[in-house]
N, C-alpha and C positions, 0 to 999 in steps of 0.2 A: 504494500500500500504506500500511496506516494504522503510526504508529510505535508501539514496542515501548511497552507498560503499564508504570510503576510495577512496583516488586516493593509487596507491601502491606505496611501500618505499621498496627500497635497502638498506640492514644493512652489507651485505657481499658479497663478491667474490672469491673464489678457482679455479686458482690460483690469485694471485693478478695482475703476469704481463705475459706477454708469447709473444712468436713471433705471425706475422698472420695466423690464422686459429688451434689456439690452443684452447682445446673445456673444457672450464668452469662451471662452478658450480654459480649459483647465486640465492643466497638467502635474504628471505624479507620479507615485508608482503602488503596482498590485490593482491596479482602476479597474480589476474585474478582467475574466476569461471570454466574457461575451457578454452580447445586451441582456441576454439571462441573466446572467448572471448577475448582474445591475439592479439592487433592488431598495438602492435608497438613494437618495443628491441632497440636500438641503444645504442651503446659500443665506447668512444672516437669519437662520431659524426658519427660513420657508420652503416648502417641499419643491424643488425644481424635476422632481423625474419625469414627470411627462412630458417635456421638454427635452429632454437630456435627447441625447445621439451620442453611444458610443460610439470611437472608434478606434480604438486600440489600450491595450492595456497601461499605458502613458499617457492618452487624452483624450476627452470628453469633453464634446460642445453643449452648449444649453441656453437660456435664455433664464436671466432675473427674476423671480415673480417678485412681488408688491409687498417685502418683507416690513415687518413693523418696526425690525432693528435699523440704525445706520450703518452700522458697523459689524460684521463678525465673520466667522469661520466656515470653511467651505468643507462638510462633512460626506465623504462618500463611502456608504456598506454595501457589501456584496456580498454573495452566497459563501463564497470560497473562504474570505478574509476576517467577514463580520463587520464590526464598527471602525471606520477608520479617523485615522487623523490630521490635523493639517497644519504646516506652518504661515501659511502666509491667509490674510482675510482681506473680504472689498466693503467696499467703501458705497452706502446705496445713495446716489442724490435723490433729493425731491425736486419733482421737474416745477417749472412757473408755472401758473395756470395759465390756458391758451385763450384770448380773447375770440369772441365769435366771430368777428371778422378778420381774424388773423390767420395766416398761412402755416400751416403743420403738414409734417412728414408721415405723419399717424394719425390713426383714426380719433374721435375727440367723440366723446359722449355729449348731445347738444341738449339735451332734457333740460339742463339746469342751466342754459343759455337763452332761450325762448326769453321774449320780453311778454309775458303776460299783461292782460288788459287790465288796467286798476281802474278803470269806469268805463261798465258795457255799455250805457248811455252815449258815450261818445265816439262814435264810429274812427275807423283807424286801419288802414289798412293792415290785413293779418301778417303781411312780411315783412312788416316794421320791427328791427331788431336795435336793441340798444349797442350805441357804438362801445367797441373796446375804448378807449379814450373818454368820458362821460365831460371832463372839465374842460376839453380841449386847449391843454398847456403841455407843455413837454413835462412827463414820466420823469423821476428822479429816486431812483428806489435807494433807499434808508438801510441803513447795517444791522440794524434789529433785529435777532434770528425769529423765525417764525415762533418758536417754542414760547420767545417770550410776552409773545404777542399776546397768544393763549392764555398765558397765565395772567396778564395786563385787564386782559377784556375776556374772560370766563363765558361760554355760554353763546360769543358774536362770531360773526363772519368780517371781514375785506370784502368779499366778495359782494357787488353790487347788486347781483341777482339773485342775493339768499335774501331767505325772510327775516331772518337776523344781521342783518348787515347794519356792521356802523360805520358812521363817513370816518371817526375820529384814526378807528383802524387804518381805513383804506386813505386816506390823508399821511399818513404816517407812514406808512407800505409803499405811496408809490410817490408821494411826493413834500420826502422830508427836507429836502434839501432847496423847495422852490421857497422865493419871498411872497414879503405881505401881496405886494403889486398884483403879481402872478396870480394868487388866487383871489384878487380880487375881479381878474378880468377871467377867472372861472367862474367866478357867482356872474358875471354877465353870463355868458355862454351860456350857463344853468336856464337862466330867465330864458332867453332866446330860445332856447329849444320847447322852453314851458309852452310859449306864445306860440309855436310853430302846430304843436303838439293840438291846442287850442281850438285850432280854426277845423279843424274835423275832417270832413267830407265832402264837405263843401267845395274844398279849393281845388278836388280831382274833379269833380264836377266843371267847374270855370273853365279849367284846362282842356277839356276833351269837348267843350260847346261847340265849335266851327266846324266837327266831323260828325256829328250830331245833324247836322242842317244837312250838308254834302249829302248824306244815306237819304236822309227824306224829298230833297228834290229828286233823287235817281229814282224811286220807288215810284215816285209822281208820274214822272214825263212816261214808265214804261206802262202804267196803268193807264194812260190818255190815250197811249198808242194802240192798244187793246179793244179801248172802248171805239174806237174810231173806225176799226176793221169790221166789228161786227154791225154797224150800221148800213151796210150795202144790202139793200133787202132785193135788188129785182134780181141781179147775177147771182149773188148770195155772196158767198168769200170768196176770197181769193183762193183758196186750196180745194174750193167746192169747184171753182170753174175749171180748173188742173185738172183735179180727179175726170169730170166726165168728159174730157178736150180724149185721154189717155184713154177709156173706155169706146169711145167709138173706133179708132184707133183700131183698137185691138179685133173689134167684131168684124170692120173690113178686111182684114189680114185672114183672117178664121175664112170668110167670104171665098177668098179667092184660094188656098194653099189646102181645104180640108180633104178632098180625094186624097194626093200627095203626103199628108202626113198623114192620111189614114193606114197606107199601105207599107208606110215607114215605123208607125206603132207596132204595126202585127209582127213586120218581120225583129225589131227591136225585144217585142214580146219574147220571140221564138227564140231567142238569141240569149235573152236573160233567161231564160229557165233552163235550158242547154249547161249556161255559164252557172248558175243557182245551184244545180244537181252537181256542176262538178266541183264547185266548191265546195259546197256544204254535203258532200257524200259523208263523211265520221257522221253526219248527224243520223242522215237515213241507215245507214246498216248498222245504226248502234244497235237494234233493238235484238236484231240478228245477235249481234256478236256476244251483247250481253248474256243470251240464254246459252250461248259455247260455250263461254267461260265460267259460267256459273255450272256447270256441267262437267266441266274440267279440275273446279274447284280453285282457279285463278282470282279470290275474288277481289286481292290487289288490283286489277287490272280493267276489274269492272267498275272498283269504284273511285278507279283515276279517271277512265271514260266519262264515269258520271259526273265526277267533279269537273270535266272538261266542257261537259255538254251543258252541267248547270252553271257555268261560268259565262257560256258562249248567248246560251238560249231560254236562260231561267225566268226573262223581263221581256220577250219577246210578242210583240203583236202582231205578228207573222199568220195567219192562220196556217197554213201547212206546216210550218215551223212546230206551233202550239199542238198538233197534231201530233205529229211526229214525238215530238217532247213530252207528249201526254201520253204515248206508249211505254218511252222509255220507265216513268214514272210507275207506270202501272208494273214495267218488271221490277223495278227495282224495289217494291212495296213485295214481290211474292220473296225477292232475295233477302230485304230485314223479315222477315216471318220465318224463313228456311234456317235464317242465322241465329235469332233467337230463340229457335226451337232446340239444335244444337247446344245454343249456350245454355239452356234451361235442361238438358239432357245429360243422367248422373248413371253410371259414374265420368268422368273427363278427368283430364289433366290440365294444371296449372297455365302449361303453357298455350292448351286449346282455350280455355276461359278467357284468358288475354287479348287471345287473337279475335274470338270472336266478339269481346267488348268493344275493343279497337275498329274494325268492319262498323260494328252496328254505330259506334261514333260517328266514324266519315259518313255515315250513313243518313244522318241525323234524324238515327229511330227516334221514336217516341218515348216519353218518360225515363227511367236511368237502368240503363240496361243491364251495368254492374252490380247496382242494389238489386237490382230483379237474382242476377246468380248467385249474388249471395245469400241472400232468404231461400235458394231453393239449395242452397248447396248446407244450408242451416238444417231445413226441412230432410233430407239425405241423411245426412249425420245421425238426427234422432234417430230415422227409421230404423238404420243401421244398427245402433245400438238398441233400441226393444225389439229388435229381430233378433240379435246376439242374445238375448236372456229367451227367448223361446225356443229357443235351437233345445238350450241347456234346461229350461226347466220341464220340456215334453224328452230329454233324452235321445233326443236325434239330432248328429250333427251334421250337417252338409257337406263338410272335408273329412278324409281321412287322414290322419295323421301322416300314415306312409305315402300317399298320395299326395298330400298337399307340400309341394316341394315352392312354394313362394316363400321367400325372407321374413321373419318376424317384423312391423312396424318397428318395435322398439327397436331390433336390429338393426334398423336401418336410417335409426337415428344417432348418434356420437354426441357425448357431453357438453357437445361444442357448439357454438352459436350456429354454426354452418350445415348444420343439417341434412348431413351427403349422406346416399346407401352409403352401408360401408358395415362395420363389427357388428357383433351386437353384446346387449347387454348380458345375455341369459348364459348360465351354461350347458352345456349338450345333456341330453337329457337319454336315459338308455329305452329302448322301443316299447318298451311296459309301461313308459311315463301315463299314455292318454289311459291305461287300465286302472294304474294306481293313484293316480292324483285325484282328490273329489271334484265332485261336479263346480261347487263353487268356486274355487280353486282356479278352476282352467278357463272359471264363465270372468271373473276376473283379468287374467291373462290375455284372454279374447278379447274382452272389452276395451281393455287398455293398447291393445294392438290397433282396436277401429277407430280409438282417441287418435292415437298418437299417428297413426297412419294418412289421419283427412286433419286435425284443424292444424297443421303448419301450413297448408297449402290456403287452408281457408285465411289463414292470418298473413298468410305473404298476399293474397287477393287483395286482403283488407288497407294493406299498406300500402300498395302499387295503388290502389285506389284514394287513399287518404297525400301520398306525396304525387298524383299526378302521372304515376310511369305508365298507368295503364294505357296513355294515350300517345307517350312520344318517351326514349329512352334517352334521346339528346336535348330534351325541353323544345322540341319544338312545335307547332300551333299550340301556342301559348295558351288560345283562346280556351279550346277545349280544356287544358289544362286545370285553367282557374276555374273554369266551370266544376270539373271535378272536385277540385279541392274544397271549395264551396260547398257542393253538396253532400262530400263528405262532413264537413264541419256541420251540416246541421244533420247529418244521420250518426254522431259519436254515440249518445246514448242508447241509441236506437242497436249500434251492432256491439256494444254493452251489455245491454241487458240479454243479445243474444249469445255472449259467450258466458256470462253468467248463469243462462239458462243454460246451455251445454255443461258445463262444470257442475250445475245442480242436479241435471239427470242422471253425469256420471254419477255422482254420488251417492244420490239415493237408488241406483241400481247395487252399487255395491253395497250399502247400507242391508237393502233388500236381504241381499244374498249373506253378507256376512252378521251386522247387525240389525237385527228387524225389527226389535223392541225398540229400537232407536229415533224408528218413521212415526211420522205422525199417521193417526187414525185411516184419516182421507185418504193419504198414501201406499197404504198398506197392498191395496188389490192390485195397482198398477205397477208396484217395485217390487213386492213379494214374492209370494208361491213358491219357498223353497222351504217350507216348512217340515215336508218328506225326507229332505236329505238331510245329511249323518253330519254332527257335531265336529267341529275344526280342531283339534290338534293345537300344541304352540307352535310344533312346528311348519306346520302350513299355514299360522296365521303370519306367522313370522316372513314366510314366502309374499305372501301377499303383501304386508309392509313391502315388501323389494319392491314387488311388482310397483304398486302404488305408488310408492318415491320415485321410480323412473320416470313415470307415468309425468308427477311433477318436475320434474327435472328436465326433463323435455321439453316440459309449456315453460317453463322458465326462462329456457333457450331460447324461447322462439320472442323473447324482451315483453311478455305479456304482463301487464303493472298485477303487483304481487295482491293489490284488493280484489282484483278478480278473480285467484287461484285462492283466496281464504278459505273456501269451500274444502279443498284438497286438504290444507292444511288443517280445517278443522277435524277430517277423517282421519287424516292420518293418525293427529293427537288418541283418537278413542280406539282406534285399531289398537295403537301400541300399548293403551292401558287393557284393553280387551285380552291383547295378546299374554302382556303379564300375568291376569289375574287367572287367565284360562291356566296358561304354565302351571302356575301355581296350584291350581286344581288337580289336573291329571298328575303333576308330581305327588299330591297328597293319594290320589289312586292307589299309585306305584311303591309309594313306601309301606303303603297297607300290604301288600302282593308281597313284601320282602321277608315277611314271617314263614313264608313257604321257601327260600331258599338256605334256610339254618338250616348244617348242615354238622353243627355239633364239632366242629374238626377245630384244636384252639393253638394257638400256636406258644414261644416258648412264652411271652409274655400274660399267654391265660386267655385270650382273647379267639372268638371266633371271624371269620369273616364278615359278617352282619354289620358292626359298626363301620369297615370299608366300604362297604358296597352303598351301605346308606350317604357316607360323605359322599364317596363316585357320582352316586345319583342327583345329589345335591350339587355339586360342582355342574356335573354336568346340563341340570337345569339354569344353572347361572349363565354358562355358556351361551343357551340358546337361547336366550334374553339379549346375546350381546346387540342385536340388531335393534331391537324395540326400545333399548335404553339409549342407543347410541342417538348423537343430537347433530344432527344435518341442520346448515345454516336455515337461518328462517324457523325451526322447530324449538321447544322449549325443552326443559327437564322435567318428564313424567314424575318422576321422584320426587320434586318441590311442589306437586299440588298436595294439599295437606289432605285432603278426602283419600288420594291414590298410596299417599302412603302409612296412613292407617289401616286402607284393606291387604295391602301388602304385607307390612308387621303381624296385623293380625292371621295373616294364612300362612306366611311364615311360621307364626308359634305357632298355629294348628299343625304345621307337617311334622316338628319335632314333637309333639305331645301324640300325634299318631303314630311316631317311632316309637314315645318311650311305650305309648299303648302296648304295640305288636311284641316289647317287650317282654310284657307283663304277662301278654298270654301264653308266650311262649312258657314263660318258668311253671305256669300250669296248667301243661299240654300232658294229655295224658300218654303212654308207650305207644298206643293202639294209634294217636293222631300222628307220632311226631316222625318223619321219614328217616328211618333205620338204615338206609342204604348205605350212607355213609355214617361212620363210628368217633366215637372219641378217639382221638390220637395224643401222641406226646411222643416228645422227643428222646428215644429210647438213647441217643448218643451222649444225652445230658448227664452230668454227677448228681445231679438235682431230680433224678428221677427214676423212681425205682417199681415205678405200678407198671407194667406189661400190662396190656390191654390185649386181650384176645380178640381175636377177628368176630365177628356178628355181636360183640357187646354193645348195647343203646346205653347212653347218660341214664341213671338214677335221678328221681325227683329231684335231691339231695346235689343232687352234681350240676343238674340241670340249672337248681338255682346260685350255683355257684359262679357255673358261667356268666350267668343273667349278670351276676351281681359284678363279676368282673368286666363284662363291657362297659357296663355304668359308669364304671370306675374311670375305663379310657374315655366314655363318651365324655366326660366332665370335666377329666386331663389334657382332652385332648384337639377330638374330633367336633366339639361346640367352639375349642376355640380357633380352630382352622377356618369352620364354617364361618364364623365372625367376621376373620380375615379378609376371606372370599366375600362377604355381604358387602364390606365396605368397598370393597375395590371395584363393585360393578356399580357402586353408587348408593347401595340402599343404604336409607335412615332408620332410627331404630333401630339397629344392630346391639347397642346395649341393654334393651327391652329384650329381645328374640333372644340373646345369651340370658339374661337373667331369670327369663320364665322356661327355660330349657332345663339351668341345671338346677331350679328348683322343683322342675319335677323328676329329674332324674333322681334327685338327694330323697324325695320320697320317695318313689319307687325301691333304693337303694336301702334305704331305712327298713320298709314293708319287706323286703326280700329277705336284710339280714337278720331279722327280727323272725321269720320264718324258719329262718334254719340255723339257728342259732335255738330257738324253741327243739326242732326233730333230735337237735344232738345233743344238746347240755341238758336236757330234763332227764334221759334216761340214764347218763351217768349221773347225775347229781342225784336220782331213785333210788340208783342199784348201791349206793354208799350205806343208808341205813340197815337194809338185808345183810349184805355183808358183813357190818359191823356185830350184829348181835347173833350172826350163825352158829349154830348149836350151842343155844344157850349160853353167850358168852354174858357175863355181869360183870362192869368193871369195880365191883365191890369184893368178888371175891372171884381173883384169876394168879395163876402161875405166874412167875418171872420170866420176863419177856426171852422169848429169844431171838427174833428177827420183828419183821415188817410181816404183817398177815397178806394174804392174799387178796383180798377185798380192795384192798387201795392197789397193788400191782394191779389188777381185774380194771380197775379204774383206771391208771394212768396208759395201760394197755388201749382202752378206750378212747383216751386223749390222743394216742400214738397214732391211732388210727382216723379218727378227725382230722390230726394233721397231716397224715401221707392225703388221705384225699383232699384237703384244701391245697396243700401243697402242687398234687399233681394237676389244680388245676390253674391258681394262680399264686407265685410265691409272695405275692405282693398283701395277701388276705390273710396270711396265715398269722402274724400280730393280732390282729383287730378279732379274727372268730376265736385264736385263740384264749386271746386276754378273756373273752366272755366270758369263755366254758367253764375257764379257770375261777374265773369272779365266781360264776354258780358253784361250782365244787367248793370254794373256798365259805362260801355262805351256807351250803349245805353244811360243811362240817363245823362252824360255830355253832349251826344250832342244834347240832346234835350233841356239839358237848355241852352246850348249854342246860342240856336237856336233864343228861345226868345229876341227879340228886347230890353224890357222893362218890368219893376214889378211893380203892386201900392205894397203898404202896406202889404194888405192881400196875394196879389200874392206871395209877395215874402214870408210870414210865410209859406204860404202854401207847395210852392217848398220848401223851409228848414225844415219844420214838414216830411214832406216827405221821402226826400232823408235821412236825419238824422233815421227816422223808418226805411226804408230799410236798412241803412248801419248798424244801428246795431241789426238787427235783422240777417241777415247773416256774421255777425262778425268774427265769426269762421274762414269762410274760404273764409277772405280777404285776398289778395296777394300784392304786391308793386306796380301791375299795377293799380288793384281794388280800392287801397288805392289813387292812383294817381289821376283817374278817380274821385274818388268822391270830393276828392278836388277841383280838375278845376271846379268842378257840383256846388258846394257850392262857390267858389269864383266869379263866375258869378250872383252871386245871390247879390240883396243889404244886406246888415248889418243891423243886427236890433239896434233899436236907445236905445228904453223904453225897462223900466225893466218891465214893462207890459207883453209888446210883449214875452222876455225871459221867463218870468213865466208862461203866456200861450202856450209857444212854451213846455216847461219841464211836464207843466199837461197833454197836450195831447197826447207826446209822453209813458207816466206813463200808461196812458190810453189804449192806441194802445198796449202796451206792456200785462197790466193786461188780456186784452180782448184774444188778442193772444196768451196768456200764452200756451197753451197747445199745437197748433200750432209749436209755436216758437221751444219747449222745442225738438226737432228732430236735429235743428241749433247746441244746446248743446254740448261741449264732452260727448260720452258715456264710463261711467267707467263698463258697463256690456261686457262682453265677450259673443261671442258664445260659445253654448255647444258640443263638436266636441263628436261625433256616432264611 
């Protein structure tokens, strides 16, 4: 990139000073790359660039305007520079003022020079102007600058012909330097002219008396002469007795010469019609030729004949002439009928329209033969289109798809002003299209092909009609020209409201077809009757959006003013909300239909496909929105109408609250419902996993809600908040609504599940503890010294083991949170079972503390503050041991319990192995 110019610099001015509008020389430098680039001058603070004439980057002529300052800076900006600056400034004179009857080199404004009449009483000749000089002494102008005049006399003029004038100013202005004397023989002068002034009208009068007398004796002597002629009454006049001297004259001549010139007429006769026929032959075989050529389709030809013939013979009092001429006439009345029967004849092309306006022009049909094509070329269109919606809604089309090898309309228009065949918009479609796409679908398509196919040509008519070309492509006869333009200008509204009706029928056709609760009442019968065919899809409405925008985009091109395409764009707006809310529906369908593809198979994280497929499906609904969201100029943001995006928020949480539904049902689906094909699997190559799954095993109730409860887990970790992600980015609002009412119903869901099965496992070990404890009559009042851990609580923790391999194999992430529970319960059951006891001997009581001490820390891990709580009150019911006996056997046995259960236990552990994730 090249660096930024100079701003420019004034270094001189020729001349330096001049009065206003005195035309300068200014020189400099960076003065601008061109007159473009020229976009300021200002001279003493006043704008000179309309003036200005670059010519080179070094100087600039211009002319002075009428600045207020005298004095200042010659500032010149330009594009490239910006504001510049100057060293040298001019200097503005004020010119004298010019007396009326003094000589100037420029023009002088006389308005304020005129000597108005100060008494219309006294007449005064209107060319009476007061002299520049009024004292008639010689001018002696005073050094006094004007300025101070001003401030002297506030409010006055010098000047003699303002209404504010004072003499003392103008005494001092022009003649400060005269004596007493001098102006005393100007107070003469004054008087003198007063007196001259005086005598009025009078004294033009006096003057012009002796020419006055001269006219009236001339008037006299030729009216004497007049009456003097017509007093001859026996001759009569003089021009009477001429006239018949001439007339008999003539009747002897006839007398003697009439045989002779009679035989001289006849053959003269013979002779001029001989001569008539061959001159005037174009006339007589016009009428021939005319119906050749019109026959041949020449009609150039016929109607330069005509024009030649009405040029020659149109005023003609000829009778054979008018004859002959009135044939012509009669053809050339059957050739405008022939021509505008053609031009009224659809389909045609553009360039026959033209021609045939132009013919019936030179022709000079009757009435406007262009308005006539276009009303009927109006009338076509409609047909066109409510013929297009009967093809489709009786199911019978005219063309065969394979058959119909013509270009698509839309194809054969380009995004481009220029409107050539040529691409097309669509893409190729595979030979099933006309089977699989619905009826409204392709009546659409169709329609917008009959759109776009006929009003370019109708609107280039309109224009060659409204600029005149329909009649001369050079401007020439001008006449017809204006004519047309003329009657275009008073037919604007008029083919207005016909393109406004075109755009309103497209619309309420589509309407019909796509939205039909949309039509009013009235309109229903005539736009309708697709009430048979099948429900749109998003993604065929989505199509149709395409379609439709092209449709617009087209008329666009063709420079048609955007208030008459509002119609379009009002469609398109409800199509695309149409289109959302539809999406949004059928997606709510299909997430329902997704409970049938659990397929129970979870991977290492716990999870089944099910949450995937729902995000996929969701994603993928977003996707197909991307059209209906997107914003083509001239189109708004569906998303910012506040009604559009509350239904959308709201159908949105409807489709997640129909996931977590399908959820729900699923955790209790019975064996018989749930499809067995495929089995729980896990990842046998994991350290993390030890259940071998045999082949035809289905998920247990128990299992089933396990997984339930681990997708929740991801849904809430995970997949609400990806979904989120994706909401915002394709625009929607309430994204923080749709995730909050999402995982608040999943956290119930989640709750209700683990509350389920946390009830099927932790109640029947926390049962099986009481049996246990009191098996064959055990009383902790009178029992042996202990020697291990009874079986009752291994039986138990065997039970806990077993909860945990199955939570475990299904999700490792669960196995805290069900465990802590089961634990809380056993730990609660067995406070109040020692609660319960009355009393301990010795042994009893080691035995309950060898006990409870094994269990609590054998499931250590996953004590919790209630757990912890529990086993306290469990032990503090218990007596205290005394002997360090009793303590030492209490630590061997518990050593013991622990070595034996070693392997057991070792599941209680944290595991530092990970699963292996596929």
């Amino acid at each position: 990139m090249s660096r930024a110019r100079q701003p420019p610099l004034v270094t001189g001015i020729s001349p330096k000073e001049g009065a206003a509008w005195t035309k300068v020389t200014i020189r400099g430098e960076n003065l601008g790359t061109g007159p473009a680039d020229l976009i300021g001058l200002s001279i003493c603070g006043h704008n000179c660039l309309l003036t200005a004439e670059w010519m080179s980057a070094s100087k600039i002529v211009c002319r002075v305007g009428p600045a207020k300052d005298e004095k200042g800076e010659i500032i010149v900006t330009t594009k490239s520079g910006g504001l510049g600056t100057s060293t040298v400034s001019f200097k503005l004179l004020r010119p004298e003022r010019i007396g009326i009857l003094d000589q100037s080199a420029v023009w002088v404004d006389e308005m304020n020079y005129y000597d108005m009449r100060t008494d219309r009483n006294k007449g005064i000749s209107p060319l009476s102007l007061r002299p520049s000089n009024p004292l008639g002494i010689d001018t002696d102008k005073g050094k006094i600058p004007q300025k101070d005049l001003e401030l002297i006399f506030p409010g006055m003029s010098g000047d003699f012909t303002s209404e504010n004038f004072s003499a003392t100013w103008y005494i001092i202005e022009n003649h400060a330097g005269s004596s007493f004397e001098q102006l005393k023989i100007a107070a003469s002068n004054l008087k003198k002219q007063a007196t001259k002034k005086n005598e009025g009208s009078l004294a033009y009068v006096k003057g012009g008396l002796s020419t006055f007398f001269e006219a009236q004796d001339a008037l006299a002597a030729i009216h004497q002469r007049l009456e003097s002629d017509g007093t001859e009454r026996v001759e009569g006049s003089m021009t009477q007795r001429l006239e018949n001297i001439l007339n008999r004259a003539s009747d002897t001549a006839d007398a003697l010469f009439q045989e002779v010139l009679g035989r001289k007429d006849k053959a003269d006769s013979t002779r001029n019609a001989l001569n008539v026929l061959q001159r005037f032959k174009f006339l007589f075989n016009l009428p021939l030729n005319i119906e050749r050529n019109i026959q041949k389709g020449d009609y150039d030809v016929v109607i330069n004949d005509y024009e030649k013939a009405k040029s020659l013979f149109g005023n003609t009092e000829v009778p054979v002439f008018k004859k002959v001429y009135a044939e012509v006439e009669t053809r050339i009345t059957s050739l405008r009928s022939l021509l505008m029967e053609k031009l009224l004849q659809t389909p045609s092309t553009l360039h026959d329209q033209k021609r045939y306006i132009r013919y019936l022009s030179d022709l000079h049909a009757p009435g406007d033969p262009a308005w006539q094509c276009i009303e009927a070329q109006h009338k076509w269109i409609q047909k066109l289109m409510f013929d297009c919606k009967k093809e489709f809604i009786s199911g019978q089309r005219a063309l065969d798809l394979e058959g119909d090898t013509r270009p698509s309309a839309l194809g054969r228009l380009s995004h481009t002003t220029s409107l050539k065949r040529g691409g097309s918009l669509r893409t190729p479609r595979p030979s099933t299209w006309r089977i699989e796409t619905p009826q409204q679908v392709q009546f659409v398509e169709k329609l917008s092909d009959v759109v776009i196919g006929q009003l370019p040509n109708f609107w280039k008519l309109w224009i060659s009609y409204v600029n005149g070309s329909l009649f001369s492509e050079t401007g020439e006869k001008s006449g017809q020209v204006e004519k047309s333009k003329k009657n275009a200008r008073q037919r604007q509204n008029d083919f207005k409201k016909i393109i406004e009706d075109l755009n309103n029928r497209l619309v309420k056709l589509i309407r019909g077809a796509i939205l039909p609760t949309t039509l009013p009442q009235n309109d229903r019968n005539d736009y309708g009757g697709w009430e048979t065919k099948t429900d749109l899809s998003g993604a065929w409405l989505t199509q149709i959006i395409h379609t439709v925008r092209g449709c617009y985009e087209a008329l666009s091109a063709l420079e048609i003013p955007n208030d008459l395409l509002q119609a379009i764009q009002d469609l398109l707006l409800e199509l695309r909300v149409h289109c959302i809310m539809m999406t949004l529906l059928h997606t709510t369908e299909d997430i329902k239909r997704l409970a049938e593809k659990e397929d129970w198979v979870v991977d290492n994280e716990g999870i089944t496909s099910l949450p995937s497929q729902f995000e996929q499906c969701m994603v993928q609904m977003l996707q197909s929105l991307k059209e209906p969201l997107e914003i083509k100029p001239g189109e708004m943001n569906v998303l910012q109408i506040e009604q559009v995006q509350d239904q959308a928020a709201e159908l949105s949480v409807n489709i997640m609250r129909v996931f977590i539904k399908c959820l729900e049902k699923l955790s209790t689906t019975t064996d018989g419902v749930v499809d067995t094909s495929h089995n729980m699997a896990v990842d046998l190559t994991s350290p993390d996993r030890f259940v071998s799954v045999q082949e035809g095993f289905s998920p247990t109730s128990e299992q089933r809600l396990l997984i339930i409860l681990s997708n929740c887990q991801y849904l809430e970790r995970h997949t609400f908040l990806n979904l989120a992600n994706h909401f915002e980015k394709h625009g929607f609002t309430g994204t923080e609504k749709i995730t909050r009412v999402s995982v608040d119903t999943v956290r119930d869901l989640d709750r209700k599940l683990f509350e389920a099965y946390i009830e099927r496992r932790a109640d029947p070990i926390a049962g099986s503890l009481e049996p246990g404890i009191y098996a064959g009559y055990f009383d902790w009042r009178d029992c042996q010294t202990p020697t291990g851990v009874r079986n009752y609580l291994k039986e138990a923790l065997v039970n806990i083991i077993t909860v945990h391999a199955e939570v475990f194999t299904i999700s490792k992430d669960l196995v805290p949170q069900v465990l802590s529970k089961i634990v809380d319960s056993v730990a609660d059951e067995m406070c109040r079972l020692m609660q319960c006891v009355s009393s301990f001997s010795k042994n009893g009581a080691l035995q309950a503390r060898l006990e409870l001490c094994a269990l609590r820390d054998a499931i250590a891990t996953y004590l919790n503050s209630e757990s912890n709580a529990s086993f306290k009150l469990a032990l503090d019911a218990l007596p205290q041991l005394q002997s360090g006996a009793d303590k030492k056997l209490l630590e061997e046995l518990l050593n013991k319990f622990k070595s034996r259960m070693q392997l057991q236990l070792t599941c209680f552990q944290p595991s530092s192995v990970h699963p292996i994730k596929r």
